[in-house]
Wavefront OBJ file of the C-alpha trace (Angstrom):
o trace
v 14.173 26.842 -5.121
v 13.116 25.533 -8.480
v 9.577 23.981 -8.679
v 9.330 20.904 -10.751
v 6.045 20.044 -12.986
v 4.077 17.125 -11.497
v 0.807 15.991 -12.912
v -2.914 15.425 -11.960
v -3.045 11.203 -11.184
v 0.939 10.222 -10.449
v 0.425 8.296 -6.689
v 3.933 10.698 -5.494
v 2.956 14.202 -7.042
v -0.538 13.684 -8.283
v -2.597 16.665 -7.894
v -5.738 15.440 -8.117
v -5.371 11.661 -6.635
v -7.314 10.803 -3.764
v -4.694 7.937 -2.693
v -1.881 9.003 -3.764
v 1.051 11.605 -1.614
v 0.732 14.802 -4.027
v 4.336 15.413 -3.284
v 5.373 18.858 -4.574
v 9.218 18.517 -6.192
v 11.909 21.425 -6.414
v 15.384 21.673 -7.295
v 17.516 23.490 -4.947
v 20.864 26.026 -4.868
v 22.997 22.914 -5.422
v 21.241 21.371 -8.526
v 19.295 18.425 -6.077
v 15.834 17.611 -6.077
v 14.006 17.719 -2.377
v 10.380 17.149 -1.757
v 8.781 17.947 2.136
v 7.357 14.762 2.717
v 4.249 13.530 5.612
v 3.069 10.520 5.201
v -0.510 9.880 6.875
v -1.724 6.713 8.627
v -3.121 5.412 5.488
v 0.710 4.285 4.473
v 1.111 2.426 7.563
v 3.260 -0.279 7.410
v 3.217 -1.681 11.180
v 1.292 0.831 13.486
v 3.017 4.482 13.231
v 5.834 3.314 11.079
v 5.040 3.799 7.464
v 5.008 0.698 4.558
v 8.789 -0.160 3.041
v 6.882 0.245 -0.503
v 5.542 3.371 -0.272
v 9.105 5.234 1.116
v 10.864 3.000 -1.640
v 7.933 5.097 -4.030
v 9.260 8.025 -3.052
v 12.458 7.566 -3.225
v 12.066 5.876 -6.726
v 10.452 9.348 -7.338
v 12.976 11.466 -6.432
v 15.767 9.542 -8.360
v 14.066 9.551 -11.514
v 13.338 13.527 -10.993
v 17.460 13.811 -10.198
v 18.051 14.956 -13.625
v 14.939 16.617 -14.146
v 15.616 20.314 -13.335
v 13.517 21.834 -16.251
v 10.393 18.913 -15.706
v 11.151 17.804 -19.006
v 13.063 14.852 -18.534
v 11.268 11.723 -18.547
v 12.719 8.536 -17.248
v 11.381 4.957 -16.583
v 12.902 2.852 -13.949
v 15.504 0.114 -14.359
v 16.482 -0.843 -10.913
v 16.291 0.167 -7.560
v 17.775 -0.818 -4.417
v 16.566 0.293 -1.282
v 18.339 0.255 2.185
v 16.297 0.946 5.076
v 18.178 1.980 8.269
v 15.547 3.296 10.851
v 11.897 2.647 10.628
v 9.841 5.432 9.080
v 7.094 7.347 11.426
v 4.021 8.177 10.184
v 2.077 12.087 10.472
v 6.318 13.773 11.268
v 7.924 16.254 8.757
v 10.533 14.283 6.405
v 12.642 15.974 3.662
v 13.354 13.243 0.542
v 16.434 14.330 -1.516
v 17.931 12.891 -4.991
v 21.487 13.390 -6.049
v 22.378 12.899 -9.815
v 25.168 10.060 -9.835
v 26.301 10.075 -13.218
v 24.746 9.277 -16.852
v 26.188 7.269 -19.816
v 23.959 8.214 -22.868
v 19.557 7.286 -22.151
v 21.325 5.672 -18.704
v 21.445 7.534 -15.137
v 22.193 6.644 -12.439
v 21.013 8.859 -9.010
v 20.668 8.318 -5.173
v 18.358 9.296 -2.642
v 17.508 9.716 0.850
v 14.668 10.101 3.165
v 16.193 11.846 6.201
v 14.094 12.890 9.359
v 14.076 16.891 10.342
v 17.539 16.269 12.328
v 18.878 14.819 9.044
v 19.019 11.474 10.256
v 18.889 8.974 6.880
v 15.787 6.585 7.395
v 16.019 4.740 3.920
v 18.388 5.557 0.791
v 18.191 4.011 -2.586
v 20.741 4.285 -5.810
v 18.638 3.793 -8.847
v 19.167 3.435 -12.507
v 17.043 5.340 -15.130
v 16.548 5.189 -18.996
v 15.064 7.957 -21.108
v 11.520 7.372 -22.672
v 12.198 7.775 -26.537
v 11.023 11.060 -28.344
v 8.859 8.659 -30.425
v 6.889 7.037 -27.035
v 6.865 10.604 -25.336
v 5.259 12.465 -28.314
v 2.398 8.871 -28.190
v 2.360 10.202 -24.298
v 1.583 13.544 -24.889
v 2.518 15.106 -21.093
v -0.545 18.109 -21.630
v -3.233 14.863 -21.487
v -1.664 13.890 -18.070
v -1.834 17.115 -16.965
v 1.962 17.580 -16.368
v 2.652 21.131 -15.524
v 4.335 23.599 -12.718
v 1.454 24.291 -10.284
v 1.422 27.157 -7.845
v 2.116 26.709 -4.273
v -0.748 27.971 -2.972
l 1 2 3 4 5 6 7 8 9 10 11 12 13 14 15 16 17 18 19 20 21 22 23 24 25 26 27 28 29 30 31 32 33 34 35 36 37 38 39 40 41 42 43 44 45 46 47 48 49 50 51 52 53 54 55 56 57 58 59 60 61 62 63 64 65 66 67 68 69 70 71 72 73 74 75 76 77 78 79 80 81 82 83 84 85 86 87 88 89 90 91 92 93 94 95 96 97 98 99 100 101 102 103 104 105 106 107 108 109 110 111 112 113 114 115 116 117 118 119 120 121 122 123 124 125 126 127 128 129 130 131 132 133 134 135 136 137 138 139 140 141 142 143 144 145 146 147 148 149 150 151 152 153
């Protein structure tokens, strides 16, 4: 699989946040983006299920990174929806996947899923994402956040 830049203070893939998941990103065999995904007891919700907001994050994450394979794409959210269908646990293995949809010029559209180790669905979301102009990504400048492929290690 295909690693995916992230940068230093993003709350999902921040490197170097303190609060925040550090979620690394890849693109797999079939041209989808998956992420390995724990969330601690600090994103509790209700005791050992984890907060609707932050697995709607992560979700919103991985359906903006849907058409990202290089890391160079950069979208801004227009809507999501989120469906949750089982409640989340806290400190257990989870796999997050996004699906690209379909795209009509600056607009895509992508899905994702949050799925348990069995591949049980826990929440899905369909989201709709619009290219950051050339103009407002060159203001940006992705080197000062510290966007970049980091090693595994």
């Amino acid at each position: 699989m295909k690693k995916q830049a992230s940068s230093d203070s993003c709350f999902i893939c921040g490197r170097q946040n303190p609060f925040g998941l550090g979620l690394s990103f890849y693109v797999d065999e079939n041209g989808d983006t998956v992420a390995n995904v724990i969330l601690r007891e600090e994103y509790q919700g209700y005791p050992g299920i984890a907060h609707g907001g932050v697995t709607a994050a992560v979700l919103d994450e991985i359906c903006g990174r849907a058409f990202s394979d290089n890391g160079d794409q950069f979208m801004v959210t227009s809507e999501l929806t989120v469906r949750y269908r089982k409640p989340v646990p806290l400190n257990t293995p989870l796999i997050a996947k996004g699906y690209k949809v379909g795209r009509k010029g600056r607009v895509a559209f992508a899905r994702g899923e949050l799925l348990d180790q069995n591949g049980v669905v826990l929440v899905e979301a369909r989201g709709t994402y619009v290219d950051i102009p050339d103009e407002k990504l060159q203001e940006m400048n992705p080197e000062t956040f510290g966007w970049r492929v980091s090693s595994d290690e």
